[in-house]
C-alpha positions as CSV (number, residue, x, y, z in Angstrom):
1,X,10.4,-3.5,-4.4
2,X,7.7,-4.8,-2.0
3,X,4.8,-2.2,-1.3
4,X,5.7,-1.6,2.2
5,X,8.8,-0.5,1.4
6,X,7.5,1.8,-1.4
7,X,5.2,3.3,0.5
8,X,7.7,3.9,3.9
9,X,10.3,5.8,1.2
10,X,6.7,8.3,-0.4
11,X,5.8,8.5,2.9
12,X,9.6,10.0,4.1
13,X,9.3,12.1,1.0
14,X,6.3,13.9,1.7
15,X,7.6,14.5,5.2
16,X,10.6,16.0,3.8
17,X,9.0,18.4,1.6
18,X,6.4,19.0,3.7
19,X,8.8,20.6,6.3
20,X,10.6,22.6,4.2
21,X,8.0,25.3,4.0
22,X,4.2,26.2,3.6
23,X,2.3,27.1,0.4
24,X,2.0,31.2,0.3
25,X,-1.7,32.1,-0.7
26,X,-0.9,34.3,-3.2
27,X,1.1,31.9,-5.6
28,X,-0.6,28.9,-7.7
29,X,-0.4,26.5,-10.4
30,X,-2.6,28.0,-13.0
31,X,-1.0,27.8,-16.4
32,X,1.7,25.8,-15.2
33,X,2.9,21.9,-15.9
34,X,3.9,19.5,-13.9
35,X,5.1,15.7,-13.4
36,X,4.8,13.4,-11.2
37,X,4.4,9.7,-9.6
38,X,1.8,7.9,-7.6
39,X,0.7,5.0,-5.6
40,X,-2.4,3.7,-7.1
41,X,-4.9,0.7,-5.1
42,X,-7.1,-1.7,-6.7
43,X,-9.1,-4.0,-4.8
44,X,-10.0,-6.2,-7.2
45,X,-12.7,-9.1,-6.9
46,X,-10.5,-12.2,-6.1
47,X,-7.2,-9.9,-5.1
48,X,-5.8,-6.7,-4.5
49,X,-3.6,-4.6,-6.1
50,X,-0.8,-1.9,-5.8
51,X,1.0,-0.6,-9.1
52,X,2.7,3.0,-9.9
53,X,1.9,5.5,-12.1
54,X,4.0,8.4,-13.5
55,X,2.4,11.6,-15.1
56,X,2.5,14.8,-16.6
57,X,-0.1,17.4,-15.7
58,X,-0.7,20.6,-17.5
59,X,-3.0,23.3,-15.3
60,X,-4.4,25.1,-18.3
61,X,-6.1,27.9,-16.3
62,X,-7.6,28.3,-13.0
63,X,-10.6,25.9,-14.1
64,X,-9.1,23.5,-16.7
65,X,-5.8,20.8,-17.1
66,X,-5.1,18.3,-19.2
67,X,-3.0,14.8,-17.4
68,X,-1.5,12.0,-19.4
69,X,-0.4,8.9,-17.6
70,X,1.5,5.5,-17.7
71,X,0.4,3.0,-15.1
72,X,2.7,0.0,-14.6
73,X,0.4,-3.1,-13.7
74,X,0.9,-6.8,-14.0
75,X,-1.3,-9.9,-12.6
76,X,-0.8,-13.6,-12.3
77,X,-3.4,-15.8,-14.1
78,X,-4.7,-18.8,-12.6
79,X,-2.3,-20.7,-14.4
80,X,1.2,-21.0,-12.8
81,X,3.8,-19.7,-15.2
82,X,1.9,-16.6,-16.8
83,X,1.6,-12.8,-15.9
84,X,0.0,-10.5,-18.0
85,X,1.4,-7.2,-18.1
86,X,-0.3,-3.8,-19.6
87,X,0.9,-0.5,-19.4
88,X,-2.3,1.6,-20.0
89,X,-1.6,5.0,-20.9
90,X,-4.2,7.4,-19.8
91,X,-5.5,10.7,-21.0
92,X,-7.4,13.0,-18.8
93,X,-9.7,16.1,-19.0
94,X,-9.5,18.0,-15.7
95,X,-12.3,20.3,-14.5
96,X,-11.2,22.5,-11.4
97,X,-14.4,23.0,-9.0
98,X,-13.2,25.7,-6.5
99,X,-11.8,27.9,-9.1
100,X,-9.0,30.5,-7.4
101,X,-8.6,28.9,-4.6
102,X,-5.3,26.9,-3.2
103,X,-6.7,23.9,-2.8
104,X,-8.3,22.1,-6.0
105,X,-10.7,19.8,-6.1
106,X,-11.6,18.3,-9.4
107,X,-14.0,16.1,-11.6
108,X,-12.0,14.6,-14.9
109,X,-12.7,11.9,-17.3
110,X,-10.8,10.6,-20.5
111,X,-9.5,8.0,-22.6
112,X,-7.3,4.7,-21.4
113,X,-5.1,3.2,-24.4
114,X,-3.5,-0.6,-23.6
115,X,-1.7,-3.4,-25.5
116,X,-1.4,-6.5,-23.0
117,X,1.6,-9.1,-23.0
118,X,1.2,-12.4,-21.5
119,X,4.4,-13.6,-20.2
120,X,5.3,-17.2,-19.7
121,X,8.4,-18.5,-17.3
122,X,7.2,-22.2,-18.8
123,X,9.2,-25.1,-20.8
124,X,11.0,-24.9,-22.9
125,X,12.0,-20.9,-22.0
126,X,10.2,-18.1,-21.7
127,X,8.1,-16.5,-24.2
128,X,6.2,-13.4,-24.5
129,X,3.1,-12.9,-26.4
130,X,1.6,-9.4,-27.2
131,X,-2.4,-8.5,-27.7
132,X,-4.4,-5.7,-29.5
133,X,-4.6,-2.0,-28.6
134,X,-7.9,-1.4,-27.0
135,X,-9.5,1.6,-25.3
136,X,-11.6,2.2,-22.6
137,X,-13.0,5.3,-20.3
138,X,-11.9,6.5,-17.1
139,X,-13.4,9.3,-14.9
140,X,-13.6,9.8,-10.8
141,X,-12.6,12.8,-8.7
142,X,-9.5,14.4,-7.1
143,X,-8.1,17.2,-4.7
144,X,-4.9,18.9,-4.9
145,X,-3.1,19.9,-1.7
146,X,-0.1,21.9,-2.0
147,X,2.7,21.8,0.3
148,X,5.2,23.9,-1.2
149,X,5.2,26.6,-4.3
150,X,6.2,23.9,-6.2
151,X,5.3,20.4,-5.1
152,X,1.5,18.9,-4.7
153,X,0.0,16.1,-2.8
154,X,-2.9,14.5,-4.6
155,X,-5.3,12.2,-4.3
156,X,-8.0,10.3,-6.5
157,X,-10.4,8.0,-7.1
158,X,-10.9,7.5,-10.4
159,X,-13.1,4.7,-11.8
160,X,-12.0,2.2,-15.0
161,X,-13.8,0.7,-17.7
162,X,-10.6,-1.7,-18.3
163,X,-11.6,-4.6,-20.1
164,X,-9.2,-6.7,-22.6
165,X,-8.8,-10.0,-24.0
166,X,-5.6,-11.6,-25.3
167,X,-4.9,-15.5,-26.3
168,X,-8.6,-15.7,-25.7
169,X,-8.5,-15.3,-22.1
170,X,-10.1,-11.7,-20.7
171,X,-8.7,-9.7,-18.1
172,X,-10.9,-7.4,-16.6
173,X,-9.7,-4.3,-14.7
174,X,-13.0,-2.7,-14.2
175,X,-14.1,-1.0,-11.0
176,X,-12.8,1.7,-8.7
177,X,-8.6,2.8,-7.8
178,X,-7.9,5.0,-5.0
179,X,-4.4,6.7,-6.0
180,X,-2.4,8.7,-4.0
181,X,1.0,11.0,-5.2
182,X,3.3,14.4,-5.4
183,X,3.5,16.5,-8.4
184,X,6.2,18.9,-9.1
185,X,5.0,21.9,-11.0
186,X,7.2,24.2,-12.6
């Protein structure tokens, strides 16, 4: 699915929800968990890139949550027949700044977890190599916007230490990704 199109169908969903009524003040999400999918940008050195994300969010209390996360990313090498693929899976403390209020805006920080696989489309057929676990950190800053009892818009920008190696060749994912989603609490 090309990233236009992605986006024109998230965008049509959040104008569908958004229409179908507002947030009342005295309901919120504390102690509540939800799931969820998101958009995320990284504008990397030498290229750009979109991939999606799918979570599950657990709103502890008024102050604190807990978010783990799969990210689905691949990138072309340099070389013409290989794409390395990761899946980093993502765990996330969340510290709510404007505790009580509706809309929450939040400082959170955790562990990534990914095992790269180089893919080759080369002769004789293709093949598929996996690499190592590794870890690295994460942390940035978000805001929650509800637009429904039930359904959340967020946004992030969330900063990775994503660095790994695999057939000797190092892929570095380091730097900032703005990320953009809906969550569904229930």
């Amino acid at each position: 699915m090309n990233k236009i199109k992605a986006l024109s169908y998230f965008t049509l969903l959040v104008v569908l929800v958004s229409t179908s009524g507002l947030f009342a003040e005295d309901e919120n999400h504390f102690g509540k968990m939800g799931i969820g999918m998101d958009l995320n940008y990284y504008p990397g050195e030498t290229e750009s890139e979109y991939y999606f994300g799918l979570f599950t969010r657990l709103r502890f209390n008024e102050t604190y949550g807990l978010e783990a996360e799969i990210q689905f990313r691949s990138k072309m090498t340099d070389l013409t027949n290989l794409e390395i693929g990761s899946q980093p899976l993502s765990f996330s403390l969340l510290y709510f700044l404007l505790p009580k209020s509706i809309i929450g805006l939040y400082v959170f920080g955790g562990v990534t977890f990914t095992k790269p696989v180089l893919q080759s489309s080369g002769e004789p057929g293709p093949s598929e190599t996996e690499g190592e676990w590794q870890k690295s950190l994460h942390g940035g800053f978000g805001l929650e916007i509800p637009i429904s009892p039930n359904l959340v818009l967020h946004g992030a920008l969330r900063y990775n230490d994503l660095t790994f190696t695999i057939t000797g060749m190092e892929v570095d994912y380091s730097g900032f990704a703005y990320s953009g989603g809906i969550t569904f609490y229930f």
